[in-house]
Each structure stands twice: as structure tokens, then as C-alpha cells.
C-alpha positions, 0 to 999 in steps of 0.5 A: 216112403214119400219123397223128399225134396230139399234144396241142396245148396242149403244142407248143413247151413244156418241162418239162410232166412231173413224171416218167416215170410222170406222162407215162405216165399222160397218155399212156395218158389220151389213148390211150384216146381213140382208136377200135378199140384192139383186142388191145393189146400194149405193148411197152416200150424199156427202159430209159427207156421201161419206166415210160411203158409201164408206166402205158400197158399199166395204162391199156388193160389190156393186157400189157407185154413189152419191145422190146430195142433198143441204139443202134449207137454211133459209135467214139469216142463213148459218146452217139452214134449211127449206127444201132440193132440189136434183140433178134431180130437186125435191124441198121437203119443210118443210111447217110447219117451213116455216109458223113459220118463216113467209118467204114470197113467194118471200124469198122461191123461191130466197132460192129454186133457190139459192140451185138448182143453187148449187146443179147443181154445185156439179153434176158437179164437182163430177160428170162430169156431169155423170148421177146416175146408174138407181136405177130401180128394184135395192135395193137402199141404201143411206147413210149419216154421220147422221140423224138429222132433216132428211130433206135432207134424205126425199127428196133423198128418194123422188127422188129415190122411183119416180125411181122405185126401189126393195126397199130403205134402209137408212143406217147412224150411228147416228140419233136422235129418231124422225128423224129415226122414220119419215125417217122410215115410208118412206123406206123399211129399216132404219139402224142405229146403234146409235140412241139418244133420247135426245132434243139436237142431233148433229151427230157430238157427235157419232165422236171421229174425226168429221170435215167437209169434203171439195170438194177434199176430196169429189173426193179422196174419189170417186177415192179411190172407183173406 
């Protein structure tokens, strides 16, 4: 299990952000604490985790690419989830929820294109079709807005750690306590600064500003770090 690293004046409280930036910013602060960041590479889920991994690769001076992952969504539902597919083809499902919810193999497989098909598209458009830095002997650090049920994250971690890297750290400002501790077991490093026990977790509550960022913003966000 790797370690986590929070900031314990922030356990249990909501709405210590102004802002996404404002997270980053701290996040970055207390990232620069650690020993031996070595040859870092800040990789980002867009479209929330852009502006914290924005102000993290400002921070360490390192360069920011982006970790393109779709949450796989339930049928029926435009919110939930059952599992997440990257942007180099990695499917991670979460099979105890998928036997709960009875979907048949057919229903995965048309969920599971479905999502490829829309990650595909954001490599795209955010991208130009440019591939991600090789993350080979690099530490890695992906970044989100948050941790809720940590699914997305677990299958970027996937991708990356097939990749060969010095070592994977997670960095996000908010999570809830069962997500960090899973998502922990995967990684070197787990920072984040405020963690939440309570059964109801929504990232959005760790924001005094919290709204969806849409694909513009996305690409301002990217031209603002070059």
C-alpha cells in the first residue's frame, strides 16, 4: 500500500477551495514537501483535473500532457457508473457492481464501445492526435478535481504503471476515505489534502466555485500551460 499524505487540518471539512486553481496551487505547495520528485510528468484528467494539474506541473516545473479517461456509464443513466476506459484502450470494470445491476453481456460490450468511441474523440480534440510523453523511468503524477468512487483513477493508474514508470503518485484535493485507501494501494504516493469519511461524499462540496468545465475551457486551460 502506498502512502498517503493529506493535510489533517482539512479532514472532515467542506468547502476549503475557493476554486480549482486555488486547489491546484495547494496541492502543488504541499507536493514540493516530498523527498526525490524526480523527472515528473504531470498527467492531467480532463476535463476537471486540467486546472489542478496545471497549477501542479507550474509548481514542480514539469510538463503537463493529459490522461484521457470516460467513466463507462450505466445504461439508462447519464451520471453513473460501472467501470472507465482510457485513451490507449484499457477497459477496468467494476464487476461486483455490474452482477448487482444484472446487465447482460451485450449491455457491457455496447457501454464499453460507446465510451472508447468518446474517448477516442477527446484524444482528438484535445490532443490533435499527439500522443502522452512516454512516462517510462518518469514519476508520474495524475491529477484530478477528486476522488469519489475512484474508478476512473484505478484505470489511469492501470494504463500508466503497464508504461514502466519510476513511480506513480495521485494528487487531488478532495476524496472520500474509502476511495483514497483503494486507490492508495495502487500507487507509490497518494496526496490529497482533504479527506471525508462521511457516506454521502460528493467532490463538489470541498468548492466554494464548482461547475463543470466544457471542452473550451478544456483547451484554454492546455494554451495557458504552453
Amino acid at each position: 500500500m502506498g502512502e498517503i499524505i493529506d493535510d489533517p487540518r482539512l479532514r472532515e471539512r467542506s468547502y476549503v477551495f475557493s476554486d480549482r486553481h486555488d486547489a491546484g496551487r495547494r496541492l502543488g505547495a504541499l507536493i514540493k514537501t516530498l523527498p526525490a520528485i524526480r523527472n515528473p510528468l504531470v498527467l492531467a484528467i480532463p476535463a476537471g483535473g486540467v486546472p489542478i494539474g496545471k497549477e501542479v506541473a507550474a509548481a514542480l516545473g514539469a510538463p503537463l500532457s493529459l490522461a484521457i479517461v470516460r467513466k463507462i456509464r450505466i445504461p439508462g443513466s447519464t451520471e453513473s457508473g460501472f467501470g472507465a476506459a482510457t485513451w490507449d484502450g484499457q477497459v477496468l470494470i467494476n464487476e461486483r457492481l455490474r452482477a448487482a445491476l444484472g446487465l447482460s453481456a451485450p449491455e457491457v460490450d455496447e457501454a464499453i464501445a460507446a465510451t472508447q468511441k468518446n474517448v477516442r474523440e477527446r484524444v482528438a480534440r484535445f490532443t490533435g492526435g499527439g500522443k502522452v510523453p512516454a512516462p517510462a523511468g518518469k514519476t508520474v503524477i495524475l491529477t484530478d478535481d477528486g476522488l469519489a468512487s475512484g474508478f476512473t483513477m484505478l484505470a489511469a493508474v492501470k494504463s500508466i504503471r503497464l508504461q514502466e514508470p519510476a513511480r506513480i503518485l495521485v494528487a487531488v484535493p478532495t476524496a472520500s476515505a474509502s476511495s483514497a485507501e483503494m486507490v492508495s494501494r495502487q500507487v507509490d504516493y497518494l496526496v490529497c489534502l482533504n479527506i471525508r469519511s462521511s457516506r454521502m461524499f460528493a467532490v463538489a462540496e470541498a468548492y466554494e466555485e464548482w461547475y463543470d468545465l466544457d471542452d473550451r475551457e478544456v483547451l484554454a486551460e492546455l494554451a495557458g500551460a504552453r
